[in-house]
Backbone as CSV, one residue per row, in Angstrom:
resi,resn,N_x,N_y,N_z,CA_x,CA_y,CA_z,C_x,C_y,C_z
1,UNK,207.949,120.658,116.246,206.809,121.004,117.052,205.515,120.804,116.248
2,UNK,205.563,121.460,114.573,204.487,121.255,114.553,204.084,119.281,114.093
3,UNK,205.017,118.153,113.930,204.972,117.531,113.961,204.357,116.658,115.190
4,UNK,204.939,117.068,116.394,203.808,116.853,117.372,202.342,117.340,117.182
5,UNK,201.999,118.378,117.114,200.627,118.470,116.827,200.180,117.952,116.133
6,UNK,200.776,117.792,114.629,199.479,117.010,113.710,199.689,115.375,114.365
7,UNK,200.580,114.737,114.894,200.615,113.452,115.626,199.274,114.057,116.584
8,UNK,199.211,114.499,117.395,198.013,114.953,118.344,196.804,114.961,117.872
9,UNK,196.731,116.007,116.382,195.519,115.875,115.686,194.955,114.196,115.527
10,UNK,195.688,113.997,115.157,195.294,112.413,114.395,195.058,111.417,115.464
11,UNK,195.774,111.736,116.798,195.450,110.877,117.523,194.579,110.946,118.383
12,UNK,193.877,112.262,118.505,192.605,112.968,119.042,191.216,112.440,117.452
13,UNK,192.007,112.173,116.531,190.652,112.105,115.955,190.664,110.347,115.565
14,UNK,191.492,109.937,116.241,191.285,108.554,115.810,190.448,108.169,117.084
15,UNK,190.456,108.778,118.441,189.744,108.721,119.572,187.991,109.032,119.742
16,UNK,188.205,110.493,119.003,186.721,110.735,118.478,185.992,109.833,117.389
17,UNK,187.176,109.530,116.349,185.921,108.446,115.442,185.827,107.073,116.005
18,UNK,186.505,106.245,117.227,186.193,105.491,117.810,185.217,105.769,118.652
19,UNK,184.827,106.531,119.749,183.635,107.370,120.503,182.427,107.694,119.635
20,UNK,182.581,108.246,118.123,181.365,108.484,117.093,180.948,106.575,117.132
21,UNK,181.977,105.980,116.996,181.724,104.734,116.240,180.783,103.975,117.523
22,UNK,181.450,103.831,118.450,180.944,103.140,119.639,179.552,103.935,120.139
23,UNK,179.299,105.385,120.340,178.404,105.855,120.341,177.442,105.184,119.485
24,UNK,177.202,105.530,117.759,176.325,104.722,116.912,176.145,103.598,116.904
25,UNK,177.009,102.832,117.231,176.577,101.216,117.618,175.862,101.036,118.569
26,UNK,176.168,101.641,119.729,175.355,101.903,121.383,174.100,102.094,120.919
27,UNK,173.836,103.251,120.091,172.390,103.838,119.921,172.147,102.624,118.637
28,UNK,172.289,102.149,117.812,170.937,101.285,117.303,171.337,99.835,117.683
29,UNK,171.923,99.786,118.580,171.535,98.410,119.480,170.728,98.527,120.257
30,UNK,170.457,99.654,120.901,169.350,100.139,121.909,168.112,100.357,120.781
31,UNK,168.038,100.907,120.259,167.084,101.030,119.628,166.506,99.569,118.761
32,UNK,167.337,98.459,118.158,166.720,97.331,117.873,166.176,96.541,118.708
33,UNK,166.800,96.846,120.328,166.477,96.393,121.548,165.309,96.902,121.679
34,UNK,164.728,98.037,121.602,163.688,98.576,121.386,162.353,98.138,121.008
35,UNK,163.257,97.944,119.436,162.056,97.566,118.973,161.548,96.070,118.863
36,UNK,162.267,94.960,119.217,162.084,93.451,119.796,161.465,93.575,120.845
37,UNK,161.576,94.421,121.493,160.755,94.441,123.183,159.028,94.999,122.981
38,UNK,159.692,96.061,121.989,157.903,96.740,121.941,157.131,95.835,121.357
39,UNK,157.485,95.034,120.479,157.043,93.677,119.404,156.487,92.403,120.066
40,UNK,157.379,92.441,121.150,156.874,91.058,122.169,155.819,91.880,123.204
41,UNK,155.990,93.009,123.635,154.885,93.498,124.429,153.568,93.514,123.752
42,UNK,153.821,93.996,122.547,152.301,93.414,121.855,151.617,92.446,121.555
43,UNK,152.665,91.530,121.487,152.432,90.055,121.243,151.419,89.872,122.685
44,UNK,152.370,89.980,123.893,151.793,90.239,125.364,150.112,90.315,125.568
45,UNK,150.284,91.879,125.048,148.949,92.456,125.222,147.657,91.380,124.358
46,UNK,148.045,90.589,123.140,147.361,90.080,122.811,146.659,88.997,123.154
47,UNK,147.696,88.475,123.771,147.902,87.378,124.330,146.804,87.645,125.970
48,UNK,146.993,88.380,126.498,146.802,88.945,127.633,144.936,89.038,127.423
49,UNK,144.929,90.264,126.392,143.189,89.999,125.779,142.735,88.873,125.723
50,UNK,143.424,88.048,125.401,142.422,86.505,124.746,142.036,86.097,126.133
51,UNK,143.257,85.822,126.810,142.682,85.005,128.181,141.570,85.977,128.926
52,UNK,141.689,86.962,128.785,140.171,87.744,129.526,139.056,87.560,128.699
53,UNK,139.206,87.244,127.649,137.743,86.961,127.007,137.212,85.400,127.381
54,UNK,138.615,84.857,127.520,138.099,83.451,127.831,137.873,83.492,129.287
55,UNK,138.569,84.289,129.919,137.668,84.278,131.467,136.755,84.837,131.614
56,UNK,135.997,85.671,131.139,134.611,86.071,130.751,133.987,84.571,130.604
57,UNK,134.258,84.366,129.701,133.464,83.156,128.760,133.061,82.053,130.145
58,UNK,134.564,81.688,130.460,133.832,80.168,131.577,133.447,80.842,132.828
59,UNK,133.885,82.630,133.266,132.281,83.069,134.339,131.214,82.467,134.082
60,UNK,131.052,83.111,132.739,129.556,82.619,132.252,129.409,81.486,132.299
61,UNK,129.535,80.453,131.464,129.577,78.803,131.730,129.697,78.820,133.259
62,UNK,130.714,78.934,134.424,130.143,78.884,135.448,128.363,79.444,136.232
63,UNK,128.590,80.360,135.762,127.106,81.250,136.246,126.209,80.291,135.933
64,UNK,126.016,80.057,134.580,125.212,78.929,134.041,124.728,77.835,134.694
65,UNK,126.021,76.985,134.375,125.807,75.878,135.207,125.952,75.656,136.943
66,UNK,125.803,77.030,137.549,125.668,76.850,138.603,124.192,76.863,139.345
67,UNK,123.130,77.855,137.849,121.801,78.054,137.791,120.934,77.191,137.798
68,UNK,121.628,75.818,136.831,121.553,74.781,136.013,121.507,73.512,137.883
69,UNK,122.700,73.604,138.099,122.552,72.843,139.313,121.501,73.332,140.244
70,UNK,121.345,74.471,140.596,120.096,74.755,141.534,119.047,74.382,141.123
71,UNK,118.331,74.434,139.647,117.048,74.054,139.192,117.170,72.813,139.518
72,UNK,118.358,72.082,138.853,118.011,70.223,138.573,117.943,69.760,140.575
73,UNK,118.517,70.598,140.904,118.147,69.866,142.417,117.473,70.588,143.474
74,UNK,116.668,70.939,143.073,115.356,71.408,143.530,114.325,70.588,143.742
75,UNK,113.493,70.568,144.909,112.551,69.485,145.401,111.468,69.107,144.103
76,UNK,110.899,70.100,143.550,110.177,69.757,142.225,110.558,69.133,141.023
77,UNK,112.159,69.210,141.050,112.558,68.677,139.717,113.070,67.487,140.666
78,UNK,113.147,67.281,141.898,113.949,65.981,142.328,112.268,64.930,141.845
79,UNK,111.200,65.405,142.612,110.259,64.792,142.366,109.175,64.505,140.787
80,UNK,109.690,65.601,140.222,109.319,65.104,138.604,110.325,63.674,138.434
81,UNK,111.494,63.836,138.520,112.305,62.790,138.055,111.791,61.516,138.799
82,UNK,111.735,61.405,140.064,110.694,60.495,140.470,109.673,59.865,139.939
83,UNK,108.900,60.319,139.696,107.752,59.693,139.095,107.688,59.688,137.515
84,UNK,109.067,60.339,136.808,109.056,59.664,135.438,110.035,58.435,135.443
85,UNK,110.738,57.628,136.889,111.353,56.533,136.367,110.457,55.330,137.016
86,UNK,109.618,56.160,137.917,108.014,54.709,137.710,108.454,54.713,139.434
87,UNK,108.916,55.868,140.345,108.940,55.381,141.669,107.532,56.077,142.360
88,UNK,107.039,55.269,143.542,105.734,55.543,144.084,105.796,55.890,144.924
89,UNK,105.298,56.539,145.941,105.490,56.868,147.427,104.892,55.114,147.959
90,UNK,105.015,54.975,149.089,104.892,53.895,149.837,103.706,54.305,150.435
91,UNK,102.606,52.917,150.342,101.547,52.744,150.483,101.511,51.993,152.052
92,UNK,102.253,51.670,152.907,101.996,50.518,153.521,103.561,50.891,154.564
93,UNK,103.627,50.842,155.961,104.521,51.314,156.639,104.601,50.337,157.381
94,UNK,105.909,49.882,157.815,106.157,48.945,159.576,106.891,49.352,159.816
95,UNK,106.395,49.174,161.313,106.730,49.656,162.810,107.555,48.485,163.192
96,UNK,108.920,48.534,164.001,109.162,47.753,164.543,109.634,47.908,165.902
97,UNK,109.243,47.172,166.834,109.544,47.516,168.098,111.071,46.793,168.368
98,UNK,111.149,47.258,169.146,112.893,46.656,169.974,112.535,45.329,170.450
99,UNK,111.815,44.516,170.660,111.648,43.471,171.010,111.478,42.168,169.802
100,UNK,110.790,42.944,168.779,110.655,42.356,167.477,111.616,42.253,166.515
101,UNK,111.618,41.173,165.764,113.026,40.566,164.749,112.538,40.741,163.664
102,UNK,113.450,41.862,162.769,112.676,41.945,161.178,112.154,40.740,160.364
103,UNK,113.054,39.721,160.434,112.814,38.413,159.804,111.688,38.067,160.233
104,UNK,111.141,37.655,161.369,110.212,37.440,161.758,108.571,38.211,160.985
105,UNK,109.094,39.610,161.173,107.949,40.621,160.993,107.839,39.948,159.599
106,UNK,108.557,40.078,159.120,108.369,40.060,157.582,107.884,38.757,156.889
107,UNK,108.058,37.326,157.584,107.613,36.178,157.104,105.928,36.325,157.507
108,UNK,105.843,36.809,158.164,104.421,36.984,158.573,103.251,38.255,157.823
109,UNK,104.007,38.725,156.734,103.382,39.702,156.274,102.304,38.753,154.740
């Protein structure tokens, strides 16, 4: 009898130090899992910052050059540019009626 028991003992504790064993493996696999995940989430977050600074950045460059397009095409800057590449307003106008042939009008000018 008591040979059964210590067989029992031993085979109750070969059960528990497999359960200790598998337990501790469980827990720092989870926990290296852990800590690879928290490692790439920071990576993340960094990653994550940059592109908002750079979308800040080309708002701005947009804002800019959207300011940039309204000035340059604006009637005053259309007409500065005008008259710094040497164009004139027109001095001299024809009329042409529906009966009249441009060719015509024009050999006669």
């Amino acid at each position: 009898m008591q040979k059964i028991k210590l067989e029992e003992k031993l085979e109750r504790k070969k059960r528990f130090t497999a359960v200790g064993f598998f337990s501790i493996a469980l827990t720092l696999f989870l926990a290296f899992l852990q800590l690879i995940l928290s490692n790439q989430l920071a990576g993340y977050s960094q990653q994550l910052s940059a592109l908002r600074q750079e979308e800040k950045a080309v708002l701005l460059q947009n804002e800019l050059l959207q300011k940039q397009i309204a000035s340059e095409s604006s009637i005053m800057a259309i007409s500065r540019r005008a008259q710094e590449q040497a164009f004139v307003a027109p001095t001299r106008f024809l009329v042409v009626a529906e009966q009249e042939s441009v060719a015509l009008l024009h050999n006669g000018l």
